[in-house]
C-alpha positions in Angstrom: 0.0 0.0 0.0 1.3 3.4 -0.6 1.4 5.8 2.0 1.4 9.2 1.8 0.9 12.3 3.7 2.5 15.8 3.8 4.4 17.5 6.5 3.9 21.0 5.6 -0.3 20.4 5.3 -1.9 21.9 7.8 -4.1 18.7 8.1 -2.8 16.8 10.8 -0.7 13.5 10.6 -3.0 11.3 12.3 -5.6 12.3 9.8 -3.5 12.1 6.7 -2.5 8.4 8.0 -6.2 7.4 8.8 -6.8 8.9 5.2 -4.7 6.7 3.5 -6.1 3.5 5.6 -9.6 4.5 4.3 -8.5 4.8 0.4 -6.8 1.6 0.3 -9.9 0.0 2.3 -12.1 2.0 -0.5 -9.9 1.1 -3.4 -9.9 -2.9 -2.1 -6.0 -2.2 -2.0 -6.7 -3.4 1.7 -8.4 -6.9 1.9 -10.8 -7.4 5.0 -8.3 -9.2 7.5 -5.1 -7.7 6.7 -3.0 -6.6 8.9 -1.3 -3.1 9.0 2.5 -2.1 9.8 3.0 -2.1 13.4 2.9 1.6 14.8 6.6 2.0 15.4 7.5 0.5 11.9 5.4 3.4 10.0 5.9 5.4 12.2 9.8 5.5 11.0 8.6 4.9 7.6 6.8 8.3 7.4 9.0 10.1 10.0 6.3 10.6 12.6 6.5 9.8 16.2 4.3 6.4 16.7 2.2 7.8 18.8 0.8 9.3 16.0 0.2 6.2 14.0 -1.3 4.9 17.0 -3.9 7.5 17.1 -4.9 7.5 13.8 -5.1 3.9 14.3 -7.4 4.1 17.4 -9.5 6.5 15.1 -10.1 4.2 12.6 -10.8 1.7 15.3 -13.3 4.0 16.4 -15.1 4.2 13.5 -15.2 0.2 12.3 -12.7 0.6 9.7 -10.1 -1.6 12.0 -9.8 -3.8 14.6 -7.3 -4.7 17.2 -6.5 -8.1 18.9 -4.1 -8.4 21.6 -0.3 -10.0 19.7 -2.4 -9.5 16.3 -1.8 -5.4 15.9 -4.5 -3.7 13.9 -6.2 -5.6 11.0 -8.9 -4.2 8.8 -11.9 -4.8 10.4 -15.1 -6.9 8.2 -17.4 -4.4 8.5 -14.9 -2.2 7.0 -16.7 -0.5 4.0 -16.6 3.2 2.2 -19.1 4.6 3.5 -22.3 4.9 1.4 -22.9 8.8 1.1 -19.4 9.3 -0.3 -19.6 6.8 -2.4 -23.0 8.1 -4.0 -21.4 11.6 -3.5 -18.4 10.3 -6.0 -20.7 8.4 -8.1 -22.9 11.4 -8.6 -20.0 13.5 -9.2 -18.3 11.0 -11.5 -21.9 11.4 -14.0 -22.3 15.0 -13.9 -18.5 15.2 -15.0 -19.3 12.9 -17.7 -22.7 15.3 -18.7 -20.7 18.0 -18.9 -18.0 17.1 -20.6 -15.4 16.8 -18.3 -12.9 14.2 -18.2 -11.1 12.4 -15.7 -7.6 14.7 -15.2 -10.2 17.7 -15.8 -12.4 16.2 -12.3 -9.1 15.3 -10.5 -7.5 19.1 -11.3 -11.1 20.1 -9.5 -11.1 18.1 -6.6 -7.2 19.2 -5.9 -8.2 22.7 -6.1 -10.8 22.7 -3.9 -8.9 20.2 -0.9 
């Protein structure tokens, strides 16, 4: 899985981390069952303090998309799904593109403006 987050953002680590759990759960890039890198592994990986994997972790804990067991580490969880109104949001989106003529690069360069 390809992990990536930004430093200079002002979004914070912890969200950026949790944000690239929830793409690769949305994108099936992340099976139901699999098991993420251990907090202090990514943590180096990214340069962030562990701590900080670990509470993007618990959010995504929080919210179904993971699941911890005790010597396991965090696994995505099976109720792990996108969630329905984004995925209608982006489906709807994805048409009216397409009405208007608007091609894929042309609905990326829009989204990236407005985040």
């Amino acid at each position: 899985m390809r992990w990536v987050i930004d430093h200079s953002s002002r979004e914070l680590l912890q969200h950026q981390i949790a944000a690239c759990v929830r793409q690769g759960v949305g994108s099936g890039e992340l099976k139901v069952g699999e098991q993420l890198p251990p907090a202090v592994e990514l943590g180096a990986a990214l340069s962030v303090d562990r701590n900080t994997v670990l509470a993007a972790y618990r959010q995504l804990r929080d919210e179904g998309v993971l699941e911890f067991r005790r010597g396991r580490g965090a696994r995505v969880a099976s109720a792990a799904t996108p969630p329905a109104p984004v995925a209608e949001a982006a489906r709807a989106l994805v048409t009216a593109a397409r009405e208007h003529g608007l091609g894929r690069n042309d609905l990326i360069r829009l989204i990236e403006q407005l985040t």
